[in-house]
Every structure is written in C-alpha cells, then in structure tokens.
N, C-alpha and C positions, 0 to 999 in steps of 0.2 A: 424693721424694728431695731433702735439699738438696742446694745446688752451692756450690760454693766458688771463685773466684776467683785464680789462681797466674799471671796472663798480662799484668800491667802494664806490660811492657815493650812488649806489642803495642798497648795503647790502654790507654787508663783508664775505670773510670765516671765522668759529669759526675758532679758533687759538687754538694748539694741547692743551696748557695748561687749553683752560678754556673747551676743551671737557672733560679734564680727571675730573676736577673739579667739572663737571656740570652730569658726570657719578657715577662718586664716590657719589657724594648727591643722584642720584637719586634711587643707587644701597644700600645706607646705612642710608639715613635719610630721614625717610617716613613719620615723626611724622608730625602733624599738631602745626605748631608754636602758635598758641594758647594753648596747652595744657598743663597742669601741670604736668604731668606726665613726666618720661626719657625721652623717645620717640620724646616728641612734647618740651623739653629743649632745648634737643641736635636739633631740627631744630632752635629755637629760634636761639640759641649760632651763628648758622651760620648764620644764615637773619641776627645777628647782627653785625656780621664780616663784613657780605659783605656791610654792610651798611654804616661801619665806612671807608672800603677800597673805595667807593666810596665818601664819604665826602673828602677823603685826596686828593681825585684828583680834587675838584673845590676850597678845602681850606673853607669847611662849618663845622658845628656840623652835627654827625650823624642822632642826633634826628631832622634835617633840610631836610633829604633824606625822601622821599614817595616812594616806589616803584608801578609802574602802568605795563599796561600792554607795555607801549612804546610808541613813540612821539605823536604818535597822543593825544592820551588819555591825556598825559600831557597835552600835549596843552591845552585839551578841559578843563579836570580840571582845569589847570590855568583863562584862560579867562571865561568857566560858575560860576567856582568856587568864582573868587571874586567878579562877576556882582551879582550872585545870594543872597552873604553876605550882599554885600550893600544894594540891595534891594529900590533904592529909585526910587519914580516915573519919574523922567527925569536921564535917563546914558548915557553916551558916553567912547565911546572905540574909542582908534587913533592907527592907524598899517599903515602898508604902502602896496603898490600894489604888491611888489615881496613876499610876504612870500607863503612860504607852504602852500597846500588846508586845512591840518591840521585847521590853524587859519585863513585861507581866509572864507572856511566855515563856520568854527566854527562863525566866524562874522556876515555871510549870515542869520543864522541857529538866531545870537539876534538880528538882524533888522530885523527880522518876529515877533522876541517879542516885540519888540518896542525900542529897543537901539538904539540911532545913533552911527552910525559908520564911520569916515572918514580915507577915504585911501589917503596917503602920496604918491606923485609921488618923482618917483627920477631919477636921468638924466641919459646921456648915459654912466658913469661910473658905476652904479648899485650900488650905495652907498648913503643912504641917508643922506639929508641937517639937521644937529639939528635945525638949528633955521628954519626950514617947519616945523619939530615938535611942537616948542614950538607955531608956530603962528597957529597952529590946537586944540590945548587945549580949552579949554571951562570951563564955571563953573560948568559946570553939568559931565564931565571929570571923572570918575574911574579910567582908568586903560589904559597902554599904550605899546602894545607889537611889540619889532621889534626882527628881527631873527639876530641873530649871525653872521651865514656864510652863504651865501645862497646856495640852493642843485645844482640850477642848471649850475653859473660861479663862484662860489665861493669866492663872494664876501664878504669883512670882514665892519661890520657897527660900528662906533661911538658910538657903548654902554655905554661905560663908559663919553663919552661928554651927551648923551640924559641919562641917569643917574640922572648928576646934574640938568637938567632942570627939569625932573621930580620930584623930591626931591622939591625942591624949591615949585615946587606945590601942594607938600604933597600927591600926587597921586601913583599907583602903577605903577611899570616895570618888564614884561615877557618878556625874549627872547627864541626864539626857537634855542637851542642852539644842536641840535641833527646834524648838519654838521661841527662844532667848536671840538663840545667834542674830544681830542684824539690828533688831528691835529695840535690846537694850544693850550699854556697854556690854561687855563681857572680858575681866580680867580674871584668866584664871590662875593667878598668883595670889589674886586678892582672896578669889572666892575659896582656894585653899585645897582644889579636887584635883586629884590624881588621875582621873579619868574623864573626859569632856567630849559626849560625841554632835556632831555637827552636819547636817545635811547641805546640799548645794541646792537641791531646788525649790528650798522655803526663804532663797535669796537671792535669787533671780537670776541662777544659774539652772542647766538643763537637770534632767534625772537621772540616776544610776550613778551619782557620783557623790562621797562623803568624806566626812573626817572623822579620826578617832585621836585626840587630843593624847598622849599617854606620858608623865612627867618623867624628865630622866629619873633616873632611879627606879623603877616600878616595872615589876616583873612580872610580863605575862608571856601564856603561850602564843602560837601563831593555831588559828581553829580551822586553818586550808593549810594543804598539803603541796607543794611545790618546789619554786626556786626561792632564792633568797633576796625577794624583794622587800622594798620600805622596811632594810636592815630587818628582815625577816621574823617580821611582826604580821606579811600579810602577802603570801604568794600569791603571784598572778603577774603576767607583764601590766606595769600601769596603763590607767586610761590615761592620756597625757591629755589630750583635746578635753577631756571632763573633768583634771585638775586645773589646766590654762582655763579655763570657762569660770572654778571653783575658785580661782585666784582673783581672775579677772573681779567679779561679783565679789568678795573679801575686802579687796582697793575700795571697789565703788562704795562699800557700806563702811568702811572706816570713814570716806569723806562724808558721806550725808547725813550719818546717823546723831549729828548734836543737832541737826537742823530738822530732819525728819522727822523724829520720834516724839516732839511735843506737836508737828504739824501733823499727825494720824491720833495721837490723844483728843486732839481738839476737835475732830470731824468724828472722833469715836463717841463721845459726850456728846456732840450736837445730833448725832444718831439716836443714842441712846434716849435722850432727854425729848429727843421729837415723838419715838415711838411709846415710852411709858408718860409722856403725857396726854397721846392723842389717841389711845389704846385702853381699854381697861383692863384690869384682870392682868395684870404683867408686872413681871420685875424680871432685877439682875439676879443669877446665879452665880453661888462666890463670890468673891473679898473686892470691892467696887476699886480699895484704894492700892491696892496691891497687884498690881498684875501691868502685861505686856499692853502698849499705848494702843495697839489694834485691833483688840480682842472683845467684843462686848457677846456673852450669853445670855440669851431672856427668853423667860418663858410665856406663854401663852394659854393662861386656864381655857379650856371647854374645846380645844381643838388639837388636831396631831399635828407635831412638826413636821411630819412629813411630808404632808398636804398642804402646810406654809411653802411647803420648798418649790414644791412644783408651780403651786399659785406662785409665786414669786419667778420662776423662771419662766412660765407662761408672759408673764409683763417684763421679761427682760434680766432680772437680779441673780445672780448667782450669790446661792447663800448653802448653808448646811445641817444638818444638827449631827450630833453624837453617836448618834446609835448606827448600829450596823444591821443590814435585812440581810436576814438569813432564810431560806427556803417559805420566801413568803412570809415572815413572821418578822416583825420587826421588836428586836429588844430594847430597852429602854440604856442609856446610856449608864456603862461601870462606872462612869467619874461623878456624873450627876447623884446616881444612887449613893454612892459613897458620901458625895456631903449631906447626904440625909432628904434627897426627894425623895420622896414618895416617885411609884412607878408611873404614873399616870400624866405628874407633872413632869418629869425625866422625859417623858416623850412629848410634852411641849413645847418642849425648847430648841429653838434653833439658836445659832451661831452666828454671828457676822465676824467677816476678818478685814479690816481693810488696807489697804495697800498703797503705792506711789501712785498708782494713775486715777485712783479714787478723787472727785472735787465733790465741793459745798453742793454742786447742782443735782451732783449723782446721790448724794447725801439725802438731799430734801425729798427726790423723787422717790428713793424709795422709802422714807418714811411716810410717803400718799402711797405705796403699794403697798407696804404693810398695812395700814391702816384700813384700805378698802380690801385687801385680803381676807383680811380676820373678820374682819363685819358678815362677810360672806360666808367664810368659813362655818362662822358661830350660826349661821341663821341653818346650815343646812347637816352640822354636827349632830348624831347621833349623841356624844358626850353631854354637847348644850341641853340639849331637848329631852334629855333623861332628869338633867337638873333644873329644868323648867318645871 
C-alpha cells in the first residue's frame, strides 16, 4: 500500500540535501568546536557557516543566531531567560491562550515562582486583538510573547502591529516562530521581535536541533549551567552536525520559499474545497484568510477525530488532530476550545499539513478517503446515532 504524507506540521522529512550534509559532518568533522586545534577549527568554520546560512534566512546578524536543542528549549530560554535577567521582585509576562505547551508551560512552570502571567483570549478567528495586548500590560510588564503561526490551524498573528506596542513600552517580544520558519517570509527586523525561536525539524532538517533568535542588545540569562558556549547564552559543546543540517535546510528554504508557498496554498484549497464540498457537516477552524499556505483544520460533525486519524491511516494518509490522549481519555484541543468550539466539535477536527512531496494526485486521493471515511464513520458513530 502506498502512504502518503498530510503531517508536516508535526515534523518533516530531512530533505536529501541536508541528510548528505548532515552525513558528511558527521562522517568528517568530529572536532569539538571549541577547540584550537584542526580538528575542532574545521567544526567551528562549519557551526559558523551554518550560522550565518541561518541568519540570511530571518535577515539577522549571525552573531544573533543561539543554536539550542529546538523549540521548546528556545522557548524556555527565551521566556526564563529574560525573567531571570530582570530579576525584580514583581514580573509579569503577557502571552495568549493558543500558544504552544512550549510557552504555555513554560508560563505555568513562573507562576509557581511567582510571575504573573496573563493569558490573552482571542476570538473565533484564532488571531489575536493588539490593542487586548496592549490593555494587559502592566508596570511590572517584562516581557511579551505571542507565536507566529500557530501549529494547530495555522493561524498567522499581528506581530509586527503588537511590536510597536511593545516598543513603546520599552518591554520585550518572543514569538514562537517554529510553524512560520520556512512557510512564510520571515524578517525579523520587519516583524520587530527581540526574541524569535525556530526549530530544524518543521524544515527538513533532523530533530534535536533549534534556534533561538535573540537581537543584539537584549539581555538574557543562559538556563544551563556549563562552559561558555554560543557567547554564553547556552552551555553545552554544540551539535555541529544538527546546526550544518539546520543551515543546510535554511539555504534550501531561502531558495524555494517564493516558489513553494503559493504552490502548497493551491493544493491546500484544492484539499480543502474537495473535502467541505464532497463532506457534509464540515468546515474550516480559524481565520481561512490569514494563516501559513499548508495548514487547513476542519471539523467533522457526528464523529471523533480520532477515529478519522486512524481511518485515514488505515488507507494510507497521515494526518492528525489537536488534542492530546492522556491515560486513555482524550481531550479536546486548548487552541480549538479557545476560539470558542464547543468540546464535542474541538474533538472533530483534524489537521492536515502539507509539505514538498505532497501532489495534485495525493491531494485528490485523499479527499475520496476522507469522504468514504466519514460516511462510514457517521453510519457507525455513537455521536450520529444519538442525533438521529
């Protein structure tokens, strides 16, 4: 049976170029980039390559790129990193209810130390209000992070409008840009953030390997304890084979990305348009016009996404929804509930993400397994048959 591929939002495949890449370093450059020696030069040289190839792709200085272990970690470093710089006895951090557990977390994790933290609601379009932001500032205000794109309808935020507010207030701006990178430009000059974290494997580089954008001037701590690597923003000897991989993957989406991103809009619509015409009881979750070119969420009255997932992988599709199963129970997605589902439809809905190796054929075929999925679904849905 073949299979087909709908899940890029959860990880990517590496791309041939950045396996040979990321082989080739592993296979010839062992040295420890700290060291003075050949050996540990020639890794410098490359950590620094791929440093500068990933600066060209947000339009920063090299010396601005941290490499981490990947989003999360950025994250974390972002958000403990300047709470812990500031250090004063009353902080507050302002984010909003859709982000990532990354920074939802990471939030939970300083209002146990004693931060407050206010979470921004935003409406049924999944796009946050600037001026909610600016009336959630405070004087006691650090630091302010909203995400990019979000993972799970791929909605795109007013960064650069909540920017100037923040500015204004002399305060800091993170976003969690690990579902943007790749997809859509990204200049973080334009967009105005002092903090930009970025993952390697949602761009066709391997896992365990990230960025944490952080602009000159902007002072944070280092949240590991060690030597004084990445100018002592982030101890550890680097992965150098996972930043050449992460550089490599940078290059390649700097060249493709004016050519790619309206040719994954168009197979994303042609998805979309096939399924809520040939489907009933369906639509888009969040803002149709607003969001990342490969991202389409739709729900599915009378049946559990979860049971699309597997129907669907049964026929080949890898697709996803939102929610996460915990000890057997499955909860309805934080981002979906947030724009106002109801819980019942929050567990409807799956996800599609689609990617480079995605075509028209793979497109159409699983809009006929959607289609005979759900039909099946619905005939044998407890849900349906209560509403019958």
């Amino acid at each position: 049976m073949d299979r087909f591929y709908f899940d890029h939002n959860a990880t990517t495949p590496v791309s041939p170029e950045v396996v040979q890449a990321s082989v080739s370093c592993l296979a010839e450059v062992y040295g420890n980039a700290s060291s003075i020696h050949h050996f540990g030069q020639m890794a410098k040289q490359r950590l620094e390559m791929a440093r500068r190839q990933t600066a060209a792709l947000i339009g920063c200085q090299p010396q601005e790129i941290v490499f981490v272990s990947g989003g999360t970690e950025a994250d974390n470093l972002a958000l403990f990193g300047v709470l812990r710089y500031a250090n004063r006895p009353q902080m507050h951090v302002v984010t909003t209810t859709i982000e990532h557990p990354a920074v939802l977390n990471a939030c939970a994790q300083l209002e146990r130390e004693g931060v407050a933290v206010t979470y921004v609601r935003v409406g049924s379009s999944g796009v946050v209000d600037p001026d909610d932001i600016r009336r959630a500032l405070r004087a006691s205000t650090i630091l302010v992070s909203v995400m990019h794109a979000n993972n799970e309808i791929g909605t795109l935020q007013p960064i650069a409008e909540i920017s100037r507010i923040v500015r204004e207030a002399n305060l800091y701006l993170h976003s969690d840009g690990v579902q943007a990178l790749a997809k859509i430009p990204v200049d973080v000059s334009a967009l105005g953030v002092d903090l930009y974290s970025m993952s390697g494997h949602k761009i066709y580089a391997p896992k365990g390997v990230g960025v944490l954008f952080v602009r000159k001037g902007a002072r944070i701590t280092s949240i590991n304890y060690g030597g004084h690597h990445e100018r002592e923003r982030r101890a550890g000897t680097e992965n150098v084979p996972g930043a050449v991989a992460l550089g490599c993957a940078a290059e390649s989406a700097a060249r493709r990305i004016e050519q790619e991103a309206p040719e994954l809009a168009t197979l994303r619509d042609r998805l979309e348009a096939g399924i809520l015409g040939r489907v009933s009881a369906t639509g888009v979750n969040g803002a149709p016009d607003r969001r990342t070119p490969n991202t389409t969420n739709v729900y599915f009255d009378g049946i559990e996404g979860e049971a699309l997932v597997i129907a669907l992988d049964l026929r080949g599709f890898a697709v996803s929804t939102g929610a996460a199963c915990s000890s057997g129970a499955v909860e309805p997605s934080h981002v979906l509930t947030a724009i106002g589902l109801p819980a019942e439809r929050a567990r409807s809905s799956v996800r599609f993400s689609l990617g480079r190796s995605n075509t028209v054929e793979q497109v159409d075929a699983l809009i006929d397994a959607v289609e005979d999925s759900v039909r099946h679904l619905r005939k044998i849905s407890p849900v349906t048959q209560a509403h019958a």
